[in-house]
C-alpha positions as CSV (number, residue, x, y, z in Angstrom):
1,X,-20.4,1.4,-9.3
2,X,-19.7,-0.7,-12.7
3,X,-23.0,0.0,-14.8
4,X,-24.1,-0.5,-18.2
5,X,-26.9,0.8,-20.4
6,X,-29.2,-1.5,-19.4
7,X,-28.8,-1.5,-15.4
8,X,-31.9,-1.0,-13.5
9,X,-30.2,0.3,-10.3
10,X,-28.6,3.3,-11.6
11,X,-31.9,4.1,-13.9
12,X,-34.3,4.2,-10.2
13,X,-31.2,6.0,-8.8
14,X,-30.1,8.6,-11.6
15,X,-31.4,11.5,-10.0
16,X,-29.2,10.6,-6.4
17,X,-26.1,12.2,-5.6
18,X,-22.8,10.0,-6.0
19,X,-20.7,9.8,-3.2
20,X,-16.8,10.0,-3.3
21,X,-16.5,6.4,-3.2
22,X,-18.7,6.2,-5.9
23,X,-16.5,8.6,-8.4
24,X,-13.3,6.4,-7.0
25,X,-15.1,3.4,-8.4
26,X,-15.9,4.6,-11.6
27,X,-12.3,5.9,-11.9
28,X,-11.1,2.3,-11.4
29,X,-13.0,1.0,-14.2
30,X,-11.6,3.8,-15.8
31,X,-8.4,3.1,-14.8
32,X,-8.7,-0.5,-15.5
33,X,-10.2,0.1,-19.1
34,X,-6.8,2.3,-19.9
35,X,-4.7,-1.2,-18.7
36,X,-6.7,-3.5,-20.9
37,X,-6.4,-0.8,-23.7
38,X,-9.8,-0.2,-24.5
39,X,-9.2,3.6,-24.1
40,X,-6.3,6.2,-24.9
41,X,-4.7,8.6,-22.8
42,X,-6.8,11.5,-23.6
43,X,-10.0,10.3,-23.5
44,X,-8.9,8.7,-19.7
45,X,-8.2,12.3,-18.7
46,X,-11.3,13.5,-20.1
47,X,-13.1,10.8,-18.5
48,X,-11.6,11.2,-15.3
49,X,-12.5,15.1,-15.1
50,X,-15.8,14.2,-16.0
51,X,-16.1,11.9,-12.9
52,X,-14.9,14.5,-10.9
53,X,-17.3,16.6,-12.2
54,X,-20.2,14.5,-11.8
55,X,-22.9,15.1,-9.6
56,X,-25.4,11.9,-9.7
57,X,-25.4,8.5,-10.6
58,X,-27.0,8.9,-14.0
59,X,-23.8,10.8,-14.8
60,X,-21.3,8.2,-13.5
61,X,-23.2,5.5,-15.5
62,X,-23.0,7.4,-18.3
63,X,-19.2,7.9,-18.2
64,X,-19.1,4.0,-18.1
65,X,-21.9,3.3,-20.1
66,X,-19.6,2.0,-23.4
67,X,-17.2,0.0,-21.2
68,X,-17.9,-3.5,-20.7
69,X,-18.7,-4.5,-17.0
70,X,-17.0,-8.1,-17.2
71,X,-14.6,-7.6,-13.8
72,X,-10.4,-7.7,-14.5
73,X,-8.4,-9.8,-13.4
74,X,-6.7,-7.7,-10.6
75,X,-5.4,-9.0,-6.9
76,X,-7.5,-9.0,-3.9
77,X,-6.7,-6.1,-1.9
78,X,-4.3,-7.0,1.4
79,X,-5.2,-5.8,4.7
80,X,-3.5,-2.7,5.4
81,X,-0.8,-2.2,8.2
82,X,-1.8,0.1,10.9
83,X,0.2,3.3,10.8
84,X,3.4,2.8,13.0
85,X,3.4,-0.8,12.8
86,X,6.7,-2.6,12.1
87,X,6.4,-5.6,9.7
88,X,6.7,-8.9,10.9
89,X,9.8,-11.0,9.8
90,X,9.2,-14.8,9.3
91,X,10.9,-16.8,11.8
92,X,12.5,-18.5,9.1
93,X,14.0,-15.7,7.7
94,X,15.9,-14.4,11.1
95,X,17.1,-17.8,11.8
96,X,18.2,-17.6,7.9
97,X,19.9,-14.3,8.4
98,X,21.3,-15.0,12.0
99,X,22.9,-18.2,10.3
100,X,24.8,-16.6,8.0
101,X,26.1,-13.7,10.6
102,X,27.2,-16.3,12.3
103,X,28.7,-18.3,10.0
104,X,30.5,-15.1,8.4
105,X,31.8,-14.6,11.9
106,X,32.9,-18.2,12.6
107,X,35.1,-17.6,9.1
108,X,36.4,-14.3,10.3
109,X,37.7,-15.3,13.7
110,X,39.1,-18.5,12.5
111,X,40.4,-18.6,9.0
112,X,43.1,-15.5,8.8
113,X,46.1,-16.5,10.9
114,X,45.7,-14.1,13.9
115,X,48.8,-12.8,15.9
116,X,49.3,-15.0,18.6
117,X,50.8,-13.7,22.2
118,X,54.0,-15.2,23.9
119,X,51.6,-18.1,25.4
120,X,50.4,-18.9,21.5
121,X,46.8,-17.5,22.0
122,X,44.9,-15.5,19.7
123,X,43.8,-11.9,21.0
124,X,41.0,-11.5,23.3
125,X,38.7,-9.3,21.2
126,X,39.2,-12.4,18.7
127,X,38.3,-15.6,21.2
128,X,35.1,-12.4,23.0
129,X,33.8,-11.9,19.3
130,X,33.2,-15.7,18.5
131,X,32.0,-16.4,21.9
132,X,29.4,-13.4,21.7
133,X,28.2,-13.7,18.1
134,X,27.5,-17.8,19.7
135,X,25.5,-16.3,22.7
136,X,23.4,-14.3,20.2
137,X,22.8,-16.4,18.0
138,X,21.2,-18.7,20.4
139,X,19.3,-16.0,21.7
140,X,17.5,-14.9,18.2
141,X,17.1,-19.0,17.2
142,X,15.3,-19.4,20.5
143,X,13.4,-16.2,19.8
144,X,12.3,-17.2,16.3
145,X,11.2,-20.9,17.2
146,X,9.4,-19.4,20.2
147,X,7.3,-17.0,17.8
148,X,7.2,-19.4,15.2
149,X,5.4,-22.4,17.8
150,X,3.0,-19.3,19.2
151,X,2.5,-18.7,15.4
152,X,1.4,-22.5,14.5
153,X,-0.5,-22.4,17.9
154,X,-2.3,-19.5,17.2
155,X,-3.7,-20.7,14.0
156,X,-4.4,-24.4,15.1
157,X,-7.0,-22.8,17.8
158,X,-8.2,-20.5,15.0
159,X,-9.3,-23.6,13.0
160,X,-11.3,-25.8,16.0
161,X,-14.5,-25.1,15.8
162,X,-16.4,-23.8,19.9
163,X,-17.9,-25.8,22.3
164,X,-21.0,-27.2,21.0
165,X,-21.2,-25.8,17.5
166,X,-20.0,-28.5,15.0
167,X,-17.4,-30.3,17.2
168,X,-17.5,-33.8,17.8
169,X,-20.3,-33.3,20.9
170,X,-22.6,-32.1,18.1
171,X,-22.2,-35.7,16.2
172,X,-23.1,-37.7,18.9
173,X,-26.0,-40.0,18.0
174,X,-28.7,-39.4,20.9
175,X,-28.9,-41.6,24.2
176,X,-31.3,-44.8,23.8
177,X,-33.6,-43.0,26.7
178,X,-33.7,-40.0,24.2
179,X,-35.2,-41.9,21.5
180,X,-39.0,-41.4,20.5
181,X,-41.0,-44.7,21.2
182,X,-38.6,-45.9,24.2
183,X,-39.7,-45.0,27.7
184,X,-37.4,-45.1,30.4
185,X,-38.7,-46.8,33.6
């Protein structure tokens, strides 16, 4: 509720109880009136207490009243996460990440010179840790292209407009029989 002296809405409503999401409005202008500097510390607290405080619309206008009502420039708020939700990782960052695992273990297994056995091969857990790290590694790339098509799937259907409202059916020009002034014997 952003009102100034003049605002008709909050003069027929003055004598209406504010709601709490009214108060947490006014306490953003507030709030965004402290950023911009136009007030100092103590008269934001007093201001605040007074929002609290406040009963009706005619007392949250007037808390606002000497503040101008042009909007600021902040960010559009994101959609929240549900509570419990993991966030979603970009398939371009696990195939990023599983890269360079893989890579780090590619340099581990074959850059320090191992111990080799009588036969002149390196230990098993060596030749079992390359061939494993491999296996995963294919696993998580096809993982991440296969969310990352479903992805880009997903949001070319979002974009095509239904059956029959705006596609190309709709821009057909109509049949000759349709036409007024033809008859169709």
């Amino acid at each position: 509720m952003v009102t100034g002296p003049g605002d008709k809405r909050a003069a027929g409503r003055g004598r209406l109880r504010a709601s709490h999401a009214d108060r947490e409005q006014v306490i953003a202008v507030l709030k965004a009136a402290f950023v911009q500097g136009m007030l100092a510390k103590d008269e934001f607290d007093l201001r605040v207490g007074r929002t609290f405080a406040s009963r009706t619309y005619a007392e949250l206008a007037a808390i606002t009243a000497d503040l101008p009502v042009e909007p600021t420039a902040a960010q559009p708020p994101r959609p929240a996460r549900a509570w419990g939700d993991q966030p979603v990782l970009r398939p371009g960052t696990v195939i990023a990440a599983a890269t360079a695992l893989c890579g780090g273990v590619w340099a581990f297994t074959f850059l320090p010179p191992w111990p080799v056995n009588s036969e002149g091969d390196p230990p098993h857990a060596v030749i079992m840790l390359f061939f494993l790290t491999n296996f995963v590694y294919l696993i998580v790339s096809v993982m991440a292209l296969t969310n990352l098509v479903a992805t880009w799937h997903e949001k070319r259907s979002a974009r095509r407009p239904a059956p029959g409202a705006g596609g190309p059916a709709a821009r057909r020009p109509p049949s000759a029989s349709a036409r007024p002034g033809t008859s169709t014997r």
